[in-house]
Every structure is written in C-alpha cells, then in structure tokens.
C-alpha positions in Angstrom: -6.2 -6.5 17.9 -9.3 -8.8 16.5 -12.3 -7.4 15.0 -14.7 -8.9 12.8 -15.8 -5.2 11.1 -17.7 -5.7 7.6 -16.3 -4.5 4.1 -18.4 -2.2 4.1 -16.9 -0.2 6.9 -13.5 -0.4 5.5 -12.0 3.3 5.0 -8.9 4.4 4.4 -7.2 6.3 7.1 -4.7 9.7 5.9 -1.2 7.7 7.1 -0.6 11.5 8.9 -3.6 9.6 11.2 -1.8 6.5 11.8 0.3 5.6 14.7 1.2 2.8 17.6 0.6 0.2 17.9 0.8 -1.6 14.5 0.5 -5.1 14.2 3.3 -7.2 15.7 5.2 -10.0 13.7 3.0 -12.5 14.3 0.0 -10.5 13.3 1.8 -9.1 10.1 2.2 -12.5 8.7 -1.7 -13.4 9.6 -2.3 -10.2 7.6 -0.1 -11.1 4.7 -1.5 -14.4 4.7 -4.5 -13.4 4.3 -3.2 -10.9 1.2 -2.0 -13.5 -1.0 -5.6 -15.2 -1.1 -6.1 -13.6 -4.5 -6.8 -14.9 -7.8 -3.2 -15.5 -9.1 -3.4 -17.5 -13.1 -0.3 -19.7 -13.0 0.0 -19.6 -9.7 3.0 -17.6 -10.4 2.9 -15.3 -7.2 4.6 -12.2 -9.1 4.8 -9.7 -5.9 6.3 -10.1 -2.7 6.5 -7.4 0.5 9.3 -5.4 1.8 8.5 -4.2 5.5 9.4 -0.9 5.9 9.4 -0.3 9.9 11.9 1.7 12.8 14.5 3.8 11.5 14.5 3.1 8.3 11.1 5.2 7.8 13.4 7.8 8.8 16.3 6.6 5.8 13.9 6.5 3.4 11.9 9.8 4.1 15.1 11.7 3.8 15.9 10.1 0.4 12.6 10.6 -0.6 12.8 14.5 0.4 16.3 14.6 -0.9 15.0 13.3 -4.5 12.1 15.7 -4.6 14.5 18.8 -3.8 16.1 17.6 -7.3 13.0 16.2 -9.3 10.8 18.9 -8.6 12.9 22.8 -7.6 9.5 24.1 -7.7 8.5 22.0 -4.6 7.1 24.2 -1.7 8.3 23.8 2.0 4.9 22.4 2.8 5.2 19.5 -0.2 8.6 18.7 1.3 7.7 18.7 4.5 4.7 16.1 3.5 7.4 13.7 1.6 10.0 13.9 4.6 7.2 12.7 7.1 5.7 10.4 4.9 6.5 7.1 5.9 7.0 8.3 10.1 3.4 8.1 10.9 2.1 4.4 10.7 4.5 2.0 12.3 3.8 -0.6 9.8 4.4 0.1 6.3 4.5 -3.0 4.0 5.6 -2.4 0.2 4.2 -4.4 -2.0 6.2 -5.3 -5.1 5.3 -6.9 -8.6 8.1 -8.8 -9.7 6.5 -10.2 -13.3 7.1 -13.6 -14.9 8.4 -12.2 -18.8 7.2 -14.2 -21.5 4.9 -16.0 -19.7 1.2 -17.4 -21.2 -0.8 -15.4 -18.7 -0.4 -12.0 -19.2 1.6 -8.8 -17.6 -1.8 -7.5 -16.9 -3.6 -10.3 -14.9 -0.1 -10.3 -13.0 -0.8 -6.5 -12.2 -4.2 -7.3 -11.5 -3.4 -10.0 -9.0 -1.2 -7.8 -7.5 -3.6 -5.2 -7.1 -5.9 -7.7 -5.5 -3.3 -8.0 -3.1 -3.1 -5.1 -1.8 -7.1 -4.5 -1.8 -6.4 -7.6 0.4 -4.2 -6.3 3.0 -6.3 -3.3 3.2 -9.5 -5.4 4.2 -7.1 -7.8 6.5 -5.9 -4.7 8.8 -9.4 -3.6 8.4 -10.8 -6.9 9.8 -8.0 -6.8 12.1 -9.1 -3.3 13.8 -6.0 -0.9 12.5 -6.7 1.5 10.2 -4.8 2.1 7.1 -3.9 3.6 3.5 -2.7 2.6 -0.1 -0.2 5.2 -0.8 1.8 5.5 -4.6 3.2 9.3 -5.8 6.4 10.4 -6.2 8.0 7.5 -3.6 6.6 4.7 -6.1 8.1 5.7 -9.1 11.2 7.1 -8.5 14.0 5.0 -9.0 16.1 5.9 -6.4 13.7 6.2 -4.1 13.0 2.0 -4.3 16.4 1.3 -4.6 16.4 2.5 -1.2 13.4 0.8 -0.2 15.3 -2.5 -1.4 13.0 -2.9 -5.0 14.8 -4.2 -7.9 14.9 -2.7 -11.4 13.2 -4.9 -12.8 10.8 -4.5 -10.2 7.8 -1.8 -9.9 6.0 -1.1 -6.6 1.8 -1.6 -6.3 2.1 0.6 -3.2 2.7 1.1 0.6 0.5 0.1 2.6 0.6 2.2 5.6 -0.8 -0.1 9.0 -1.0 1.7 12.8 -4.0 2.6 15.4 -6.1 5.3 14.1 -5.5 8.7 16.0 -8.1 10.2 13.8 -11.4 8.6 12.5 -11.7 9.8 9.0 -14.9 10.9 7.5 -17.2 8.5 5.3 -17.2 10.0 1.5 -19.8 9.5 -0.4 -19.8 6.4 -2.4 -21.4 5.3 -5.8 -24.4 3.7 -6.2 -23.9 0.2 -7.2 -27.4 0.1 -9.3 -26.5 3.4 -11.6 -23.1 1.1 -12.2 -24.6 -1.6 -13.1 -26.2 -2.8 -16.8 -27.4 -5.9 -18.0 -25.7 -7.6 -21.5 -27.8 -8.1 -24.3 -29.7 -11.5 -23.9 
C-alpha cells in the first residue's frame, strides 16, 4: 500500500479494528526507516524494535492473560478476555524499546523524548502508508514478565506497541483542540 494522506488525517485505529494485510518485510523496514528520522542529541539511538508477528501474538497474549489472572484476581472475564486477544488483531505489531545510554551528557529524558518521537513517527509512516494503526502501553508494557516474553531486557522499558494491519473499521474523528486557545506569546 502507498498513500500520500496528510497529518492531519492521521487517527488511531482500536487494534480490535486492525487486520490483514499488514505491511510486508520490505515495507516494515521503509516504515522503520522512516521512524528513526527523529531528533536524537548524541546520536545515541537509545531504542530499537522487536517485531511481534504469527504465533507468537498468540505466546505472548497467553502470558499476558496468565499474569493478569495473578496481578489483578479482581480482573473480570471481559478484562481478560481483552488482554488474551490483545496482540491477535493487527498482523504487525512492532515494540518499540528504549534502551538508555547511563551516565551520558544528554539526558535520560531527551532519550525518552526521542523515543517517543519515534513512535509518533511510525504512527504517521503506516499512516502515509495507508494501514491504520494504534500506540498501545497498559498492563503488557510494564510488567516484567510480560517483556521478558516479548524479548525486552531489564534494563530495558518499552515506549509501546505499535499495532499495524488494514482497517476493518473506520474509527470516528474526536474532537480535537484548538491550536490558538493553546497557544501564548512570551513576554517580549
């Protein structure tokens, strides 16, 4: 798929909405090459992508259900439902991870920020690209077992999955700010 839809059209698509086809190889690495086309002080590239795809959506939905059954006993059949199916929908599902440079002169922060940027990035790529797709974090980013089995380090943290497939579903527009009541002017 090639598209050349504006920014402005960019919304994110429930993953539950997402399914074949996803972007092939090829097309992933276009994507991701145009992701790391982000402000990055040091040039110390502190993220990298693990590309979560076939059966191992499966793997990793059942640890993910598994680990809510014993994080949260309170979890109703619908909630685990939700976390089983989570990562079945979109074909595509890159996790992107911030490994951070300790110690270094540019801060933890702009590193988070760059990786951030990233994934804002890959978001407007599959945009451009004509898939639809959604920045996901909760309970599957956080929990420690749960990226061990998505293959991130512990000295690792995840920015997010970023679910990629062919919209079954148009989501509706939300409203939106107005960029003028955002904005003021600094004192001259």
């Amino acid at each position: 798929m090639t598209s050349t839809l504006p920014l402005i059209s960019r919304i994110s698509t429930p993953c539950k909405h997402l399914g074949d086809p996803g972007p092939d190889r090829q097309l992933l690495l276009s994507l991701l090459a145009e992701a790391v086309h982000v402000p990055d002080h040091g040039r110390l590239r502190p993220w990298r992508f693990i590309l979560i795809e076939g059966e191992a959506r499966a793997r990793i939905g059942e640890t993910l259900f598994r680990r809510v059954q014993e994080a949260v006993p309170q979890a109703s059949a619908t909630r685990l439902e939700k976390e089983q199916t989570r990562f079945s929908f979109a074909p595509c599902i890159v996790a992107v991870v911030l490994t951070p440079v300790k110690g270094h002169k540019v801060p933890e922060i702009e590193q988070l920020l760059s990786g951030g940027a990233l994934c804002m990035n890959l978001l407007h790529a599959a945009h451009q690209a004509g898939f639809g797709a959604q920045w996901l974090t909760g309970f599957a980013a956080y929990d420690r077992e749960v990226l061990a089995a998505v293959g991130v380090a512990e000295e690792e943290n995840l920015l997010g999955y970023i679910h990629i497939g062919t919209r079954r579903e148009s989501p509706p527009e939300r409203e939106r700010p107005d960029p003028a009541e955002l904005l003021t002017v600094a004192a001259p």
